[in-house]
C-alpha positions as CSV (number, residue, x, y, z in Angstrom):
1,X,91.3,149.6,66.2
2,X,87.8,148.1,66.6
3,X,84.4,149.7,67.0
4,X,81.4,148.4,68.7
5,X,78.2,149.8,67.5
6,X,75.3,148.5,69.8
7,X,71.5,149.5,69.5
8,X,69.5,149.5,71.7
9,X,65.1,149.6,71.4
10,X,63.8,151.0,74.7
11,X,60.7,149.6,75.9
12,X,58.1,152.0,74.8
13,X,57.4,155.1,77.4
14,X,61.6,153.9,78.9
15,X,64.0,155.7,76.6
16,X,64.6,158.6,78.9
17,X,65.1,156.0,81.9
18,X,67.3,154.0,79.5
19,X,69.4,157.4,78.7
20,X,69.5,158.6,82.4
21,X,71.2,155.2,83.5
22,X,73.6,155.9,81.1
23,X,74.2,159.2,81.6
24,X,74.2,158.9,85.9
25,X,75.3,155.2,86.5
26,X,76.9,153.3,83.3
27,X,79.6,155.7,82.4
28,X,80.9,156.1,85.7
29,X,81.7,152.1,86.3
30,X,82.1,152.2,82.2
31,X,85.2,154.6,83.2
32,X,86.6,152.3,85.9
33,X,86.8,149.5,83.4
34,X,88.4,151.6,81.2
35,X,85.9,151.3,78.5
36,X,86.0,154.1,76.2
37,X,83.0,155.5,74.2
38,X,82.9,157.0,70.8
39,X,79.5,158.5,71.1
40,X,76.0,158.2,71.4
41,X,73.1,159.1,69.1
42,X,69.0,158.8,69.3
43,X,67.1,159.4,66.7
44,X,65.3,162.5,65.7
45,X,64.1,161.3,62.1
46,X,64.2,157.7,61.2
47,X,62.2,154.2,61.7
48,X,62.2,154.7,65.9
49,X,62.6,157.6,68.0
50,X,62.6,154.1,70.8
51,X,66.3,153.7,69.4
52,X,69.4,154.7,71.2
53,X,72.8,153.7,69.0
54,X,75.9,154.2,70.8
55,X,79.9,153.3,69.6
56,X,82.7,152.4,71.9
57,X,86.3,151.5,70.4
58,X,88.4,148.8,71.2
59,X,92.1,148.0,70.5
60,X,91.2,143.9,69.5
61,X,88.5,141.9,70.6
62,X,90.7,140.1,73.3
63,X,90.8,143.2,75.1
64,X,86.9,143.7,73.9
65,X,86.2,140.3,75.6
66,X,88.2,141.2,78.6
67,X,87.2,144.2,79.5
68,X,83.0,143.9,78.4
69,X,83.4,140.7,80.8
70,X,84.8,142.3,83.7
71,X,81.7,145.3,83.4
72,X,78.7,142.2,82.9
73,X,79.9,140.8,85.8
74,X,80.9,143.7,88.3
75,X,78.6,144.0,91.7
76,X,77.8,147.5,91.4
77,X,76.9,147.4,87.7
78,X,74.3,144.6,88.4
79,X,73.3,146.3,91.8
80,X,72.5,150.0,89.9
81,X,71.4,147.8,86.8
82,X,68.3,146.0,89.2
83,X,67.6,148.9,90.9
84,X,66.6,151.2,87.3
85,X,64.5,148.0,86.3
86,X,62.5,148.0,89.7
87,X,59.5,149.0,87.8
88,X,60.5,146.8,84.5
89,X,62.9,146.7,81.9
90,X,63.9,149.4,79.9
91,X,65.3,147.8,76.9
92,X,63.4,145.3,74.4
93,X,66.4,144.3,72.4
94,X,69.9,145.2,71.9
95,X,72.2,144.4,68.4
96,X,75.9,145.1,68.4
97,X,77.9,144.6,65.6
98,X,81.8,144.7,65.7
99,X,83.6,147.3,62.7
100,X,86.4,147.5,61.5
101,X,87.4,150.8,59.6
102,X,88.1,150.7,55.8
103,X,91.6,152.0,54.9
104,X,89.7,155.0,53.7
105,X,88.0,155.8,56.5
106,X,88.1,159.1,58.4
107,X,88.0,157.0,61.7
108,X,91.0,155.0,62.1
């Protein structure tokens, strides 16, 4: 098992646009793709309260590549996308990083 931890830093004055599309359009076509979320955090104390981290789990990176491909490039993802950046973007940069759990860890 893989995990995906992305970050993303909202635009300033954004974040609750940013957490809205997830919350009303993303996960939706995210469940028709069959990608599959771990969680998601913001921050309450820390660097950024502009941050929004979220994890999604994967069973290699073919199927990572596969299936992430598939949601970039599906009509109504970049239809709904366009639409919640009418009035600008809501994200300044996004990091990922791929993880693999230690043979200790409490998440396999």
């Amino acid at each position: 098992m893989l995990y995906e931890l992305r970050t993303y830093t909202a635009i300033p004055g954004r974040l609750p646009d940013l957490l809205n599309r997830f919350q009303t359009i993303t996960l939706g076509i995210w469940q028709r793709h069959g990608i599959r979320q771990v969680g998601f955090w913001t921050v309450q104390i820390g660097d950024s309260n502009q941050h929004l981290f979220y994890m999604l789990q994967w069973d290699s990176l073919a199927e990572r590549e596969r299936i992430w491909n598939g949601f970039m490039r599906d009509p109504e993802w970049l239809s709904r996308r366009a639409e919640t950046e009418k009035n600008g973007p809501l994200v300044a940069s996004v990091v990922n990083a791929i993880l693999e759990p230690t043979a200790f860890s409490a998440l396999q």
